[in-house]
C-alpha positions in Angstrom: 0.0 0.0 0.0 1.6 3.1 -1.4 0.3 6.7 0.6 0.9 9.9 -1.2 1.0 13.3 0.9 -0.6 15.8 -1.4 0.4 19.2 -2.5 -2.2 22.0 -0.4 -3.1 23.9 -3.6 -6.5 25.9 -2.4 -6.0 29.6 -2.5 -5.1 30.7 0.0 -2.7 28.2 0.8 -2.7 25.7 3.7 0.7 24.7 5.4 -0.7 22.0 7.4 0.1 18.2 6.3 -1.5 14.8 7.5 1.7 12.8 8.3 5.1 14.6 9.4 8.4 13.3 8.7 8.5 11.9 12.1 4.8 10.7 11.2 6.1 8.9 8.1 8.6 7.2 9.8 6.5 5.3 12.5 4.1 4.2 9.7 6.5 2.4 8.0 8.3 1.3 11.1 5.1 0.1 12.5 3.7 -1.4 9.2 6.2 -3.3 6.9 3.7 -3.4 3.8 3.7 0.5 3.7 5.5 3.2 1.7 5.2 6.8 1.4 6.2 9.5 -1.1 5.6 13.1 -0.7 4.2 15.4 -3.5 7.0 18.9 -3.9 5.6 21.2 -1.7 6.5 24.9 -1.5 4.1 25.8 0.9 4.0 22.9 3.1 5.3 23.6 7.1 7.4 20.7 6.7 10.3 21.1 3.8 11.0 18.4 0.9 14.1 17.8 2.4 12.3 17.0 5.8 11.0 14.3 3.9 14.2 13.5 2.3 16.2 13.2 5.9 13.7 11.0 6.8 13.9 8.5 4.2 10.4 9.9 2.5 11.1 10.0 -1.7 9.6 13.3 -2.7 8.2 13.2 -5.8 6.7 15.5 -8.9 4.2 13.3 -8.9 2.3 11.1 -6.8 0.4 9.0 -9.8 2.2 6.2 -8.3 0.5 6.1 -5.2 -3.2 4.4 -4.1 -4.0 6.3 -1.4 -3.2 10.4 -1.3 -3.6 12.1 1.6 -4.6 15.6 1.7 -5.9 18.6 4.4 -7.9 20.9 2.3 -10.0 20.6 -0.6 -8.6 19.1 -3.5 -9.2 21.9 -6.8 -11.3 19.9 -9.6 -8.3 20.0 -12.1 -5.8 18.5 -9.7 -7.8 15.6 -9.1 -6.1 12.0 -10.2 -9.1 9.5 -11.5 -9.5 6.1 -9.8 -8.0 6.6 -6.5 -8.6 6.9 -2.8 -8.6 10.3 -1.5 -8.5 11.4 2.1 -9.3 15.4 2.6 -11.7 18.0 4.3 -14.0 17.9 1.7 -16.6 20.3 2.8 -19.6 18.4 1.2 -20.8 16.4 4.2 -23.3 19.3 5.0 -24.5 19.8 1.3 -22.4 23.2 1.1 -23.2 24.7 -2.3 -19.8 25.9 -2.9 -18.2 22.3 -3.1 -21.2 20.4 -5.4 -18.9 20.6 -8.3 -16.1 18.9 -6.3 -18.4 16.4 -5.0 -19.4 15.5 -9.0 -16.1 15.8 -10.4 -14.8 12.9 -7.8 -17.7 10.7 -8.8 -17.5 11.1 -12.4 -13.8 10.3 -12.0 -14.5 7.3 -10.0 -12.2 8.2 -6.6 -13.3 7.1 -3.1 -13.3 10.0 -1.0 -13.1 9.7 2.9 -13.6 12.5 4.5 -11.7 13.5 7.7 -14.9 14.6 9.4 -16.5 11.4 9.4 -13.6 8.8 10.2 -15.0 7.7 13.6 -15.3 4.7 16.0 -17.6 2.0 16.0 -19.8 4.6 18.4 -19.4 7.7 16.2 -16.4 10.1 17.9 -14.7 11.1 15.7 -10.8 10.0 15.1 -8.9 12.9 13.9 -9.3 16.3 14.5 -7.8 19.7 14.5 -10.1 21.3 17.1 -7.8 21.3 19.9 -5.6 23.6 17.8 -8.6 25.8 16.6 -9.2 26.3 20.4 -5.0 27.3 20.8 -5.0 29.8 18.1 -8.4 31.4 19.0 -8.1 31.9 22.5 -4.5 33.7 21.4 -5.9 35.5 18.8 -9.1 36.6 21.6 -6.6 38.7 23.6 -4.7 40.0 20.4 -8.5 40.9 19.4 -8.7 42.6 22.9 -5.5 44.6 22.7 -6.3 45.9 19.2 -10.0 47.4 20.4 -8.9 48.7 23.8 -5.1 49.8 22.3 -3.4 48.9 25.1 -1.0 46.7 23.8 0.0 45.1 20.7 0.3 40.6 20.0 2.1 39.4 17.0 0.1 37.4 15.3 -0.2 33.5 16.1 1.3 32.7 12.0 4.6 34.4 13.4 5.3 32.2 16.0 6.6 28.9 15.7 4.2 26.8 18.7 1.7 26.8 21.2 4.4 27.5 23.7 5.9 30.5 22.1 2.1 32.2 22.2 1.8 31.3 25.8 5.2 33.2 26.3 3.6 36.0 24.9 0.3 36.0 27.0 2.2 35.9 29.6 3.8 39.3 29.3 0.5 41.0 28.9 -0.8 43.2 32.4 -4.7 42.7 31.5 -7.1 44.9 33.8 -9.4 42.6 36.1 -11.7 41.6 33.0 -14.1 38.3 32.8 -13.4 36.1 30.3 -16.7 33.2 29.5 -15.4 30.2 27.5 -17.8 27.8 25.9 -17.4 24.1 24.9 -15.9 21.2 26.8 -14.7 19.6 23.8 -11.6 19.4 21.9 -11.9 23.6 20.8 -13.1 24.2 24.3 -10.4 21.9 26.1 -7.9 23.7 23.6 -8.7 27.3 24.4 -8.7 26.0 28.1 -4.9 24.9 28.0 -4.2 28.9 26.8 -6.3 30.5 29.7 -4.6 28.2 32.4 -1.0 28.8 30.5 -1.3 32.3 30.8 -1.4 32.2 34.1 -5.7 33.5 34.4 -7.8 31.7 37.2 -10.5 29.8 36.5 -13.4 30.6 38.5 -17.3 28.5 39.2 -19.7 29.8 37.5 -21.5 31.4 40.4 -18.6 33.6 41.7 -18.2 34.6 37.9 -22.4 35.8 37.5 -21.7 37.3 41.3 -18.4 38.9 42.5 -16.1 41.3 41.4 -12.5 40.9 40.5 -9.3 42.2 41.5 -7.9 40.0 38.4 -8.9 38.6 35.4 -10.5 35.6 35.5 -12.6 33.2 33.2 -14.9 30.4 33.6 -16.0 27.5 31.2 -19.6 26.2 30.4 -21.1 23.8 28.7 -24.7 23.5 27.3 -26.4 22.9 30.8 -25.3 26.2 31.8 -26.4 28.2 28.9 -29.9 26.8 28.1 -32.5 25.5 30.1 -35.7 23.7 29.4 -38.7 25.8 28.2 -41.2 24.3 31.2 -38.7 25.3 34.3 -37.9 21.5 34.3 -34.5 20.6 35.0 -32.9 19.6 32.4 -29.9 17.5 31.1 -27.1 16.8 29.0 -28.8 13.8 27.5 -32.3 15.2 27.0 -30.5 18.5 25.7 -29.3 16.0 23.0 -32.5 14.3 22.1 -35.3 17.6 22.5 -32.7 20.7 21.5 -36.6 22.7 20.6 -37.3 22.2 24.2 -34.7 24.5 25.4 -34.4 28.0 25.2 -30.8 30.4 26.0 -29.7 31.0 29.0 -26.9 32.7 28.7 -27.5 36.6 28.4 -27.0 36.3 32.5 -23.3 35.7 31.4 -23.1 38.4 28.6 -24.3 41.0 31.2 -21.0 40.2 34.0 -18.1 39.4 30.8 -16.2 41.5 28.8 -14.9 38.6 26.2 -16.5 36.0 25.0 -14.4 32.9 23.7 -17.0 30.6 21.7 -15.5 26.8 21.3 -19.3 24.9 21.4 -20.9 22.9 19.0 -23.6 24.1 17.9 -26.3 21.7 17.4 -29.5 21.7 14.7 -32.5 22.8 16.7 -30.4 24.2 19.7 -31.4 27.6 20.8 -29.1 30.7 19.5 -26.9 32.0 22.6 -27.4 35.6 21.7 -29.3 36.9 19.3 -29.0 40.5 17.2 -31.7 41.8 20.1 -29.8 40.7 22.8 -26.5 42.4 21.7 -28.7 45.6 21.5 -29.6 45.2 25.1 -28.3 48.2 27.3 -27.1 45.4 29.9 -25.1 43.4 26.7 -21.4 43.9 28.1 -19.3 41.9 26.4 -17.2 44.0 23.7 -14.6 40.9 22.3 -16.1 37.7 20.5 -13.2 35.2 19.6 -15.6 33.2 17.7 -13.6 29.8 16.8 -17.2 27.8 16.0 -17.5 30.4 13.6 -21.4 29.7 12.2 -22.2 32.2 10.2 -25.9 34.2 11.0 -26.2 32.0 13.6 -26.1 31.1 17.4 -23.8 34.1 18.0 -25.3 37.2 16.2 -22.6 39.1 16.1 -20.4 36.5 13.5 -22.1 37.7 10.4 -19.2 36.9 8.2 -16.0 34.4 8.2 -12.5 36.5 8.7 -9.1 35.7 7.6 -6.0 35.2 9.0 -4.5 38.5 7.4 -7.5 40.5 8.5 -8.5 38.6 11.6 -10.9 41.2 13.1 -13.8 43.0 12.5 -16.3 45.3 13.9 -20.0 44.5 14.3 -22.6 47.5 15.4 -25.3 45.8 17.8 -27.3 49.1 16.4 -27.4 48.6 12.6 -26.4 44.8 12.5 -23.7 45.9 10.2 -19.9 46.4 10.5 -17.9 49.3 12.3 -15.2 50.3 13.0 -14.4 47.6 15.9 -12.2 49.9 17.8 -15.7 52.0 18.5 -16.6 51.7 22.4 -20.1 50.3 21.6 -18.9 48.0 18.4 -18.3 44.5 19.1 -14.9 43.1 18.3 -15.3 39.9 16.4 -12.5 37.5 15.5 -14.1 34.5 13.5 -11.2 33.4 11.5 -12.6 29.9 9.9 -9.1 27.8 9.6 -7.6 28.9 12.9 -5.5 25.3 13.2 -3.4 26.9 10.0 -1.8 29.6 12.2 -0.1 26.7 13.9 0.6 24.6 11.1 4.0 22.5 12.6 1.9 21.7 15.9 -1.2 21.0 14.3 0.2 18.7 11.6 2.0 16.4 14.4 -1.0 15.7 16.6 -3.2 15.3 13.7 -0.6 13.2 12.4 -0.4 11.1 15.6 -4.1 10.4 15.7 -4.2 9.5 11.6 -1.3 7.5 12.4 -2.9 5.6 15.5 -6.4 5.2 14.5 -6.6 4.9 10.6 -3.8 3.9 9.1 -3.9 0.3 10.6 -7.4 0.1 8.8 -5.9 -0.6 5.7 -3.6 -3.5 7.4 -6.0 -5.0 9.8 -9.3 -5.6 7.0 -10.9 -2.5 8.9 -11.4 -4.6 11.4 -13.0 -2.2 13.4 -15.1 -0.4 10.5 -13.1 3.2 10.5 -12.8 3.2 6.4 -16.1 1.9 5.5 -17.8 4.9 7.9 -15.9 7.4 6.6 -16.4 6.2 2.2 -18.0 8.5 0.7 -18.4 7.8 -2.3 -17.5 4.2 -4.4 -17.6 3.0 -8.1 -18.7 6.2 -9.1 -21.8 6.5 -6.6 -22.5 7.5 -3.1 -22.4 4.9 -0.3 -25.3 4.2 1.4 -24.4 5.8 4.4 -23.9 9.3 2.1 -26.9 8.3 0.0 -28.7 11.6 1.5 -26.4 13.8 -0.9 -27.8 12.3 -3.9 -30.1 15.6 -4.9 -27.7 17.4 -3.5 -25.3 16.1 -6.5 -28.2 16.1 -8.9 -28.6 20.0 -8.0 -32.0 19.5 -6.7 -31.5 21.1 -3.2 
């Protein structure tokens, strides 16, 4: 079995790969029946001669190989007929904007697994760049915060070279006693967690955070219990919040009255209730002035993300008054920081521990007969049609929704 790491070439360009050199190296070490061969790469974090040290033939072309392994979107004209693709192909939720991928890789006959649905035999997912999602948008929360207020000034996270080195630099900062609300308990949440408690801030529970004052800055996280609660005064839980999202309605203006940023790592579920909506942030009592938005929905459960931003213009201004955008530096203008492809900003860090879950959890399905089911989950698509499991895309392909 012959693996080909892929050239990133969507605009702009990602410099994330799925297997490092060090990767590479414990693949064929642990599996005898494996090679690798890297695509040139000039944009890749990792060098061609990386590879090369390591024993990794780069190539001009990976025609050669069975499998390629990819981060982003493969473009349409780059796309090698009759092989097995593994990428972020942005088609799982019937996004418009990839339909013409999605056709191009069945008229060419390629299976496509998508990173987003390899998962075990109970559906968690395998691999996973949320943690450093959470990393870079905590960071880039309190570079968000010193560019409104102008009281200091963060390199950005792209400059650095790991999660340590932004630590270092949130460190140095002298932050005035603010509140800081974190949402999600996840991988994003658990990610923008290891920043907080790097830097040094104290967590605190939630009900000192709703009631007491500060001589510090300090954050707390919540999960879903703490932000909705069920529509009949019931009490409510995870489980049920799961199965009867309708039933529940937001909870959590009683948090956007008492913070000042708001660092959004939840998953946001169909059905669930909005956190804020465009009324709430026009509430006199609405306090908080920095979003670092890493969920990043657009128009949805926090009002104030009404577009994506980029990593070379990271922040923007939203106007709880006109729902428009505004100069964010404005005292009643809403910072927001929604930059969609965070984990690129830490491309070295996030390639090696995406890298060491590929490596643990989905390469040995192509050694072991998927004994456990990982590859058959996550095919797409198969001789030219959907799987069954991806059956639902069908009119999405045909163009009829």
């Amino acid at each position: 079995m012959k693996f080909g790491l892929i050239q990133e070439r969507k605009t702009p360009p990602d410099h994330r790969v799925v297997l490092s050199p060090k990767a590479c190296q414990k693949v064929l070490s642990a599996f005898p029946g494996a090679q690798i061969a890297a695509e040139t790469s000039p944009v890749r974090v990792f060098s061609d001669m990386e590879y090369s040290r390591a024993g990794i033939p780069v190539q001009e072309n990976v025609s050669d190989c069975e499998v390629l392994l990819g981060v982003k979107e493969v473009p349409i004209a780059a796309l090698i007929p009759e092989k097995k693709y593994f990428f972020f192909s942005h088609t799982i939720k019937k996004q418009p904007y990839n339909r013409e991928l999605l056709r191009a890789i069945l008229e060419r006959n390629i299976e496509l697994y998508d990173h987003e649905v390899l998962t075990n035999p109970k559906g968690i997912r395998l691999v996973a760049f949320g943690r450093y999602a959470g990393i870079v948008g905590a960071y880039n929360g309190f570079r968000a915060y010193g560019l409104k207020t102008g009281t200091y000034a963060l390199p950005k996270a792209e400059s650095l070279t790991d999660q340590q080195a932004l630590i270092r630099e949130l460190k140095t900062l002298q932050l005035p006693p603010i509140k800081v609300v974190l949402t999600g308990r996840g991988r994003v949440g658990s990610g923008a967690r290891e920043m907080l408690d790097g830097m040094g801030m104290r967590q605190v529970t939630v009900a000192d955070f709703l009631e007491e004052d500060f001589s510090e800055p300090v954050y707390c996280q919540i999960d879903a219990s703490f932000y909705n609660k069920r529509k009949d005064g019931v009490r409510g839980s995870k489980e049920d919040f799961i199965a009867n999202p309708e039933e529940y309605r937001s909870n959590f203006f009683r948090f956007a009255r008492v913070a000042d940023m708001f660092i959004a790592g939840h998953f946001h579920g169909q059905g669930a209730p909005y956190l804020f909506t465009r009324e709430d942030a026009r509430h006199p009592e609405f306090r908080i002035r920095v979003v670092a938005d890493i969920s990043c929905d657009i128009d949805g459960p926090v009002a104030c993300t009404i577009r994506p931003s980029t990593i070379a213009d990271p922040v923007y201004g939203y106007d709880p008054v006109t729902e428009a955008e505004a100069d964010f530096r404005r005292p009643d203008v809403i910072a927001v920081m929604a930059v969609d492809n965070l984990p690129a900003e830490l491309p070295r860090d996030a390639s090696e521990g995406f890298g060491a879950a590929f490596v643990k959890h989905v390469i040995p399905a192509f050694f072991d007969g998927d004994a456990e089911g990982v590859l058959e989950r996550a095919r797409m698509t198969q001789g030219g049609r959907l799987t069954p499991r991806y059956a639902y895309l069908q009119a999405y392909v045909d163009g009829r929704e």
